[in-house]
N, C-alpha and C positions, 0 to 999 in steps of 0.2 A: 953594260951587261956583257958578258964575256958568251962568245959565239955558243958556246956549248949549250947553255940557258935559250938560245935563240931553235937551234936544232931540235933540243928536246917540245919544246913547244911546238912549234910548227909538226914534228911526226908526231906528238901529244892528239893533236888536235886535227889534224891533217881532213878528217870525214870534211871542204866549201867555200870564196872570189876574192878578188883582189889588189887594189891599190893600195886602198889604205896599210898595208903590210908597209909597202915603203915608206909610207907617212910615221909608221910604229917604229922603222929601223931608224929612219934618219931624225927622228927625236929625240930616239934615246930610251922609249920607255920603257921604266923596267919591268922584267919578268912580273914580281909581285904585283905591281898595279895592271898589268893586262890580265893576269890569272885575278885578281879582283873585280875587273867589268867584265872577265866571261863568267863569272861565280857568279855577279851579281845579274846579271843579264840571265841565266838560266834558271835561280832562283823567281827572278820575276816572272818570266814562261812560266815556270811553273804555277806557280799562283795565278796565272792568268788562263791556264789551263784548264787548272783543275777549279775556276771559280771563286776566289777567296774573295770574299765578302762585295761576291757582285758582279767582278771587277771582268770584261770583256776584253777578248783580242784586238786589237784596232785590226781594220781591216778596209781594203776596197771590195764594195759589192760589183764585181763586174766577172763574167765570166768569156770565156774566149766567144769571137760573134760568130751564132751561128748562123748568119747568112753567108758567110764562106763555105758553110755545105753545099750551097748548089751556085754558089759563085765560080770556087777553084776545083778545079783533077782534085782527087781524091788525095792522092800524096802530098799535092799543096797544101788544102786543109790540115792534113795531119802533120806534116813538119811544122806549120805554123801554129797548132793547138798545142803541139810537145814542146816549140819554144818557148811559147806563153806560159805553159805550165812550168817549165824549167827555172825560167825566168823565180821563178818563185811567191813575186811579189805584183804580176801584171793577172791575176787573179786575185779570185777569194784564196784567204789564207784562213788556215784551218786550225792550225797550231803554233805557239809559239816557238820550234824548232827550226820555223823558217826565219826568223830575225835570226835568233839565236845563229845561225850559219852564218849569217852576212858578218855579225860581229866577230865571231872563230874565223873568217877569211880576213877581215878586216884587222885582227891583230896577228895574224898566223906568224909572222914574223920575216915573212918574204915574198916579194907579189909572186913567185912560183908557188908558194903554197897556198895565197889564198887562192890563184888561178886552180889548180889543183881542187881543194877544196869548194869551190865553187861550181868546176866541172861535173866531179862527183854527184856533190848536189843537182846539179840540174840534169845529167842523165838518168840518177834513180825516180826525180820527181817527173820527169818527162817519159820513163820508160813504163810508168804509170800503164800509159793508154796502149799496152802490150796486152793487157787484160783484156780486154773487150775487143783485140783484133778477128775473132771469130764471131762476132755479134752479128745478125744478118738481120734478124727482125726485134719487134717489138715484142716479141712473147721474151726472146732469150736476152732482150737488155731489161728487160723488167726482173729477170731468173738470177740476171747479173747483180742489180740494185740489192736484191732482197741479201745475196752473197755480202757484199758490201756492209751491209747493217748488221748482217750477224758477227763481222771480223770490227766493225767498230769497236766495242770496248777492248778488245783484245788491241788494237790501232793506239787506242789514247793510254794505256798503257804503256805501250811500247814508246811510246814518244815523252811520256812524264819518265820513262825508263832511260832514254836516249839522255833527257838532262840533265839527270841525277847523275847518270855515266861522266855526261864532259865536268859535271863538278867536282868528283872524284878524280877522275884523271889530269884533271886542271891541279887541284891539292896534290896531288902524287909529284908532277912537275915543278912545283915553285917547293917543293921539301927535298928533292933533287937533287938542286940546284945549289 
């Protein structure tokens, strides 16, 4: 694959981690077969998303412990609930656009870009708990929750939105090329 195919994909794709980038460069594989398991990979998200015949997210049930609340300082706890969260996958996973990243870092085409991509990812999914930094009691994280549910369908949208985006712009790149 001649570098240019390499570039276009990698800033194609750019929104998440990476080694496997190098494992893609020093393969050899081509552009169309890595645009075919990020198509087929968000394809699947999707359907797994949106429920197609049943069909669930896998996932770990675990959420960050909260006995580190009165364990660590306050900023300990929260550096370490924003890693976890960043992390992606050392939680509950919500939606299939968290694999889906791992795979886009994983083919990016250069471990700087899945680094990249992966950073991104983990500080929009970390900067999350920016939301609730003015929460004091339980009346205004109950006031939060209710906020939450009402941006939900507008959320699963955006995220079955988000897939259909990289499978367009995955097509756009390997037509490119």
């Amino acid at each position: 694959m001649d570098n240019g195919g390499r570039v276009r994909l990698s800033a194609c794709l750019w929104p998440c981690e990476g080694t496997g980038a190098a494992v893609r460069h020093q393969a050899g594989l081509p552009l169309g077969l890595a645009v075919t398991i990020v198509v087929a990979a968000a394809v699947a998200g999707i359907a797994l998303d949106v429920g197609v015949a049943g069909l669930r997210l896998p996932t770990v049930h675990r959420q960050v412990n909260e006995d580190w609340l009165h364990r660590y300082r306050g900023g300990v706890y929260g550096f370490g609930f924003g890693f976890q969260l960043g992390l992606g996958v050392a939680t509950i996973v919500t939606t299939a656009t968290v694999y889906l990243t791992f795979v886009l870092a994983f083919l990016a085409g250069s471990a700087w870009a899945g680094l990249a991509i992966g950073a991104a990812f983990g500080l929009v999914r970390g900067a999350s708990l920016l939301v609730a930094a003015g929460v004091e009691s339980p009346r205004e994280l109950s006031a939060l929750h209710r906020r939450f549910q009402r941006w939900a369908p507008f959320s699963r949208r955006l995220t079955i939105a988000t897939q259909l985006a990289v499978v367009a712009v995955s097509l756009v790149a390997v037509a490119r090329a």
